[in-house]
C-alpha positions in Angstrom: 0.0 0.0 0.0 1.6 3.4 -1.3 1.2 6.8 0.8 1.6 10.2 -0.5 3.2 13.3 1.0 3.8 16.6 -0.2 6.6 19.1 1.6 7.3 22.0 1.2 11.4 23.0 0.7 12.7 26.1 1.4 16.2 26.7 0.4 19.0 29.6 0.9 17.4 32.1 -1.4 13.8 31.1 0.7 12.6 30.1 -2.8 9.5 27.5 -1.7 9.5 24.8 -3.6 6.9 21.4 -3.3 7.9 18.0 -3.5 5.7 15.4 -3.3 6.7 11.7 -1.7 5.1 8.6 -2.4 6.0 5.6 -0.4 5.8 2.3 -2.2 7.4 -0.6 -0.3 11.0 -2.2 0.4 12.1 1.5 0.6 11.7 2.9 -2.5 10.4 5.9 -3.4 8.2 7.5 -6.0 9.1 11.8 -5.7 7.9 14.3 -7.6 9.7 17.3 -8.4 8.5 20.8 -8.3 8.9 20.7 -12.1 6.7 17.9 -12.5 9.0 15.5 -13.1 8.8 11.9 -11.1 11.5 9.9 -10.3 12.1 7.0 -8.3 14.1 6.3 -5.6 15.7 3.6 -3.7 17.1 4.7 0.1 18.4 3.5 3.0 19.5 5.3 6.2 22.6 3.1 7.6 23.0 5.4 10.6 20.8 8.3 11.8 22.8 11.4 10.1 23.6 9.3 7.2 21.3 8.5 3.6 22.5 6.4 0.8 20.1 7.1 -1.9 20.1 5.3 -5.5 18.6 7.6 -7.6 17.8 6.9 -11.2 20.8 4.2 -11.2 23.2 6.9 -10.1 24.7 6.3 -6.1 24.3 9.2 -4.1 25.7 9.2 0.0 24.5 12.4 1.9 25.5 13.0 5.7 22.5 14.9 7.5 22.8 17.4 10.2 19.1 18.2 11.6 17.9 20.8 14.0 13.8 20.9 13.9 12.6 21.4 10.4 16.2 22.3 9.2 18.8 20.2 7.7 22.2 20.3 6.6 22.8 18.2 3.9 26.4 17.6 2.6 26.9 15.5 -0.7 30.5 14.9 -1.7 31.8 18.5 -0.8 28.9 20.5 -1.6 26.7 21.7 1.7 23.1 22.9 1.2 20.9 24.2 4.2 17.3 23.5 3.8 14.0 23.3 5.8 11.2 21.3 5.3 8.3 21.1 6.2 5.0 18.8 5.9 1.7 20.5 5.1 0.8 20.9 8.8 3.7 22.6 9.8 2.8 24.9 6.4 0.0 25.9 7.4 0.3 26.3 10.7 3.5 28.7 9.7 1.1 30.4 7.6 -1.0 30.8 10.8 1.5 32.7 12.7 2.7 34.8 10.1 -1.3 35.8 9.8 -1.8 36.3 13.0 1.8 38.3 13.9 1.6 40.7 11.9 0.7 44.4 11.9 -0.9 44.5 15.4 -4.7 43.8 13.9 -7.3 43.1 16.9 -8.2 40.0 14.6 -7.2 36.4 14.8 -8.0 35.0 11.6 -8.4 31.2 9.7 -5.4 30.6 8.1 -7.6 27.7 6.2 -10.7 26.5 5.5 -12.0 24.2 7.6 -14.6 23.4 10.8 -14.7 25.3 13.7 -14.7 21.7 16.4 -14.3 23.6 19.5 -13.9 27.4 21.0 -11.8 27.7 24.2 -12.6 31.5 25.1 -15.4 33.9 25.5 -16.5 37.3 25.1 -14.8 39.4 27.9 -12.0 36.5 28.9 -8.8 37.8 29.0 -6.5 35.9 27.7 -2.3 35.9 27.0 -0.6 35.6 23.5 -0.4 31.8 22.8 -3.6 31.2 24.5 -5.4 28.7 22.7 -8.3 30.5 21.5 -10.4 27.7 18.8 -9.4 24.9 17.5 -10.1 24.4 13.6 -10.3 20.7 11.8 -9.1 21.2 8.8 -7.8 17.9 6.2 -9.0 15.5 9.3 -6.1 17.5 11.3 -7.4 19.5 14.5 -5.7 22.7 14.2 -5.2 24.9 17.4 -5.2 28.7 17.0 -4.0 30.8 19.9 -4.1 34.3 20.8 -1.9 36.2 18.7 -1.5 38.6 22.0 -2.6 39.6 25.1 -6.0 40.9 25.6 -9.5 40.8 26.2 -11.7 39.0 23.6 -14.4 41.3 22.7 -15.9 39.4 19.7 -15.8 35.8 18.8 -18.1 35.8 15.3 -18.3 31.8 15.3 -18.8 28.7 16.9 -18.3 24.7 16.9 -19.8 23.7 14.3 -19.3 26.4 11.7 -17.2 26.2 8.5 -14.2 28.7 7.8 -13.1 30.1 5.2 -9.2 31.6 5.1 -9.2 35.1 6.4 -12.7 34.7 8.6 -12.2 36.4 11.2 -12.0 33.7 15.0 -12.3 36.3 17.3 -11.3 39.9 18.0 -9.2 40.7 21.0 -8.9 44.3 22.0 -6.2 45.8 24.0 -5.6 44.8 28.0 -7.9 46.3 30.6 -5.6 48.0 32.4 -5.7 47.6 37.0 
């Protein structure tokens, strides 16, 4: 039984790029490039920061050097620093750069999806990270938090409602100040 996966590469020049990974069995490979192009590929990891790959006939040894979603990979003398990331972890980046930016009073769906559950209510004050509704999106449960401290002072859905990206979760005005 195969199983498909895109990530998402980001390179040096933060250039995002998609690869998508099908697993077929006895380790190979089926990837598709982010110009279409499919290949297979054979791999095997002999020790944890090590990957010998056989790609289109052609040997290929890479030592790995991870740290989170970042990797160094090194093949023959050439190093390349990427990150990766799954399409949870894209989206959920997506998230925080939606909800970080330019002070707005307004957390906002960073996809479409099903509102499952909301975790605050209208005059709750609540920190930045608190966990504010929780979103199902792809049969993933997504949790959005507070993108700061406040007070909520509008929350314009609830479980059971379906999200589009950029509907507005809730609206969290400045601190009450004591």
């Amino acid at each position: 039984m195969s199983r498909s996966r895109e990530y998402t590469v980001f390179n040096g020049d933060d250039e995002q790029r998609s690869w998508e990974v099908e697993t077929l069995e006895n380790g190979r490979y089926r990837v598709t490039k982010p110009d279409g192009e499919t290949i297979e590929v054979d791999a095997i990891a002999p020790d944890d920061d090590r990957l010998h790959l056989l790609v289109e006939g052609k040997s290929v040894d890479a030592a790995l050097f991870r740290r989170d979603s970042t990797y160094q990979v090194q093949i023959d003398e050439q190093r390349h620093d990427i990150e990766v990331l799954n399409e949870r972890e894209l989206r959920m980046r997506a998230a925080e750069a939606v909800t970080a930016g330019g002070g707005s009073p307004q957390l906002v769906s960073p996809m479409a999806g099903l509102v499952v559950k909301v975790d605050a209510e209208v005059g709750q004050t609540v920190e930045a990270g608190d966990r504010i509704v929780v979103v199902e999106a792809m049969k993933m449960e997504n949790d959005l938090e507070a993108h700061r401290s406040g007070v909520i002072e509008e929350i314009p859905v609830q479980a059971g409602d379906s999200v589009e990206i950029d509907d507005v979760l809730a609206v969290i005005g400045e601190p009450d100040d004591e």
